[in-house]
C-alpha positions as CSV (number, residue, x, y, z in Angstrom):
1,X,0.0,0.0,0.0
2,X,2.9,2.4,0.6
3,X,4.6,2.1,-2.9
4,X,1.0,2.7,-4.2
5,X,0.8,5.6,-2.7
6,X,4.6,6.7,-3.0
7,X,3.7,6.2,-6.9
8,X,0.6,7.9,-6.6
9,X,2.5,11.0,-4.8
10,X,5.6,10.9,-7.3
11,X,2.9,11.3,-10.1
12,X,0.6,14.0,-9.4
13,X,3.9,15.9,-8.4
14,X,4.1,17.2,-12.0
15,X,0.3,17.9,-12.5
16,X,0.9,20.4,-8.8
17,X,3.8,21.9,-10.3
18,X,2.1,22.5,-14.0
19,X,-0.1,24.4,-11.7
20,X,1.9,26.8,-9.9
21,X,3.0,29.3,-12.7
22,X,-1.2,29.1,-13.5
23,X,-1.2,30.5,-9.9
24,X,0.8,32.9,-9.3
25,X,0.3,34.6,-12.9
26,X,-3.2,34.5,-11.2
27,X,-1.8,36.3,-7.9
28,X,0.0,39.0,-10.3
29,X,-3.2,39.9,-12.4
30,X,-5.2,40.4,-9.2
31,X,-2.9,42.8,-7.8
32,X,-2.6,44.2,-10.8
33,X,-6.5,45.1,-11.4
34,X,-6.4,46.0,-7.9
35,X,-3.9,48.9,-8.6
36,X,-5.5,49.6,-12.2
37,X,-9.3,48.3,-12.4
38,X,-9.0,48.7,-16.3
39,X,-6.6,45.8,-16.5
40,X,-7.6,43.7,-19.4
41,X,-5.2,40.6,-18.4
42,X,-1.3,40.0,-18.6
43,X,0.0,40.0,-22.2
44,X,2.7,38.0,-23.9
45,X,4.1,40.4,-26.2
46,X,4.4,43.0,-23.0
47,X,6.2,40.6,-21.0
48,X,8.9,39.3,-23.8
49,X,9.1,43.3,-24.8
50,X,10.1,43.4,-20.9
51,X,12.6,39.9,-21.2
52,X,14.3,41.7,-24.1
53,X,14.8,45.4,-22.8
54,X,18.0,46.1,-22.0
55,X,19.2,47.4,-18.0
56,X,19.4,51.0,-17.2
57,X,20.7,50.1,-13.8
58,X,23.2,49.0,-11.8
59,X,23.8,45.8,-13.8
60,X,24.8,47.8,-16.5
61,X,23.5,49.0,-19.9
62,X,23.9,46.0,-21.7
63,X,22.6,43.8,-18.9
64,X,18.8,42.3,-18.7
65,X,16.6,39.5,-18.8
66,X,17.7,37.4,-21.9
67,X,21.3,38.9,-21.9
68,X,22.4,36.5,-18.8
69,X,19.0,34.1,-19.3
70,X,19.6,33.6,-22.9
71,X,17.4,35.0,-25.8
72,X,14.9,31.8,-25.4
73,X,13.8,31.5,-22.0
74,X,13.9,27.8,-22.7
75,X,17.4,27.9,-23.1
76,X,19.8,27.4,-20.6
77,X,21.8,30.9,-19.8
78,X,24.9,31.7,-18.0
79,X,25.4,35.2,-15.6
80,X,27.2,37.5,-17.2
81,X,29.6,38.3,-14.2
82,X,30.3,35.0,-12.4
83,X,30.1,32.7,-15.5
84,X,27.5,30.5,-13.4
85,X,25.2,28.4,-15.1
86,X,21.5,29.6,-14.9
87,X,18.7,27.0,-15.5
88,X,16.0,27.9,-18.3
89,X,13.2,30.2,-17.1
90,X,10.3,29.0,-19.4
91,X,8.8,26.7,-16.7
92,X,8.0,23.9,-20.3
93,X,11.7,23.8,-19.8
94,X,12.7,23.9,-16.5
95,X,9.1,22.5,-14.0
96,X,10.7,24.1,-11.1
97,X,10.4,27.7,-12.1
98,X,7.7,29.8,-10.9
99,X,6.9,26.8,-8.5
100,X,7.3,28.9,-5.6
101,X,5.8,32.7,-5.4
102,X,8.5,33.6,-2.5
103,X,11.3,32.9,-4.9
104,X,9.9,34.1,-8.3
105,X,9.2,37.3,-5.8
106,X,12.5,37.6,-4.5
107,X,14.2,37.3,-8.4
108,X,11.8,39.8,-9.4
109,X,12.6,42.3,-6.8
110,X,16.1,41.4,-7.2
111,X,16.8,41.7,-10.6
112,X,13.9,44.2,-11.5
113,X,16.5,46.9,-9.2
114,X,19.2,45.7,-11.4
115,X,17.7,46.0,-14.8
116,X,15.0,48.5,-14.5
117,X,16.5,50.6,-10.9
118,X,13.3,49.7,-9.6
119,X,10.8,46.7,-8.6
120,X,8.3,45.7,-11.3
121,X,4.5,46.3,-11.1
122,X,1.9,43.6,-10.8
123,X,1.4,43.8,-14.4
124,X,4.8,43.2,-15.5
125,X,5.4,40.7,-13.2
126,X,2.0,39.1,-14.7
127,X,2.8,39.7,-18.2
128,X,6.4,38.3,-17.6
129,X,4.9,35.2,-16.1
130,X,2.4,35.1,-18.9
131,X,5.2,35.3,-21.5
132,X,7.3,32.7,-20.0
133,X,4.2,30.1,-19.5
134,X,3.0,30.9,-23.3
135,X,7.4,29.8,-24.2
136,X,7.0,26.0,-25.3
């Protein structure tokens, strides 16, 4: 009865994860409407726009997004000062991304000051999310 269970467990793991970028994008959009009722809903094309823009911060001028996360956020990337190997973004690529709102909040914050010199709204953060959940 255990292994059955341990099975059971091991397979619905992927099915809770598949649903955690669903959530938090979810989170995002209602802060977002919250701060601007007129929001229509996060948008794809904003949220590569905002993976593409380059840093006006202090990561430099060349520095954002797809600069140390690779121009495909299913690709594999590398930071652009230590050399270390980051993971792909797009969460088709890489299940644990977005998997946990405390840690996609604490990159956002983190490298939002670097690249824009200040944290993201609700609606970029839920059009990023978007973008990266729509990259398969």
């Amino acid at each position: 009865m255990r292994r059955v269970l341990a099975v059971l467990l091991c397979a619905a793991a992927p099915a809770a994860l598949a649903g955690a970028p669903a959530d938090l994008l979810r989170d995002y959009e209602a802060q977002a409407r919250r701060g601007d009722p007129g929001f229509a809903g996060a948008s794809p094309a904003r949220g590569a726009e905002l993976y593409r823009r380059s840093g006006i911060a202090s990561a430099g001028p060349e520095a954002g997004c797809a600069s140390c996360h690779s121009p495909d956020p299913r690709w594999p990337g590398r930071h652009g000062r230590t050399g270390k190997p980051i993971a792909p973004l797009a969460p088709a690529a890489n299940p644990e991304r977005l998997a946990d709102p405390a840690q996609a909040e604490k990159w956002f914050r983190r490298n939002c000051r670097d690249v824009l010199a200040r944290e993201c709204t609700a609606q970029e953060k839920a059009d990023f999310v978007r973008f990266l959940i729509e990259a398969k």
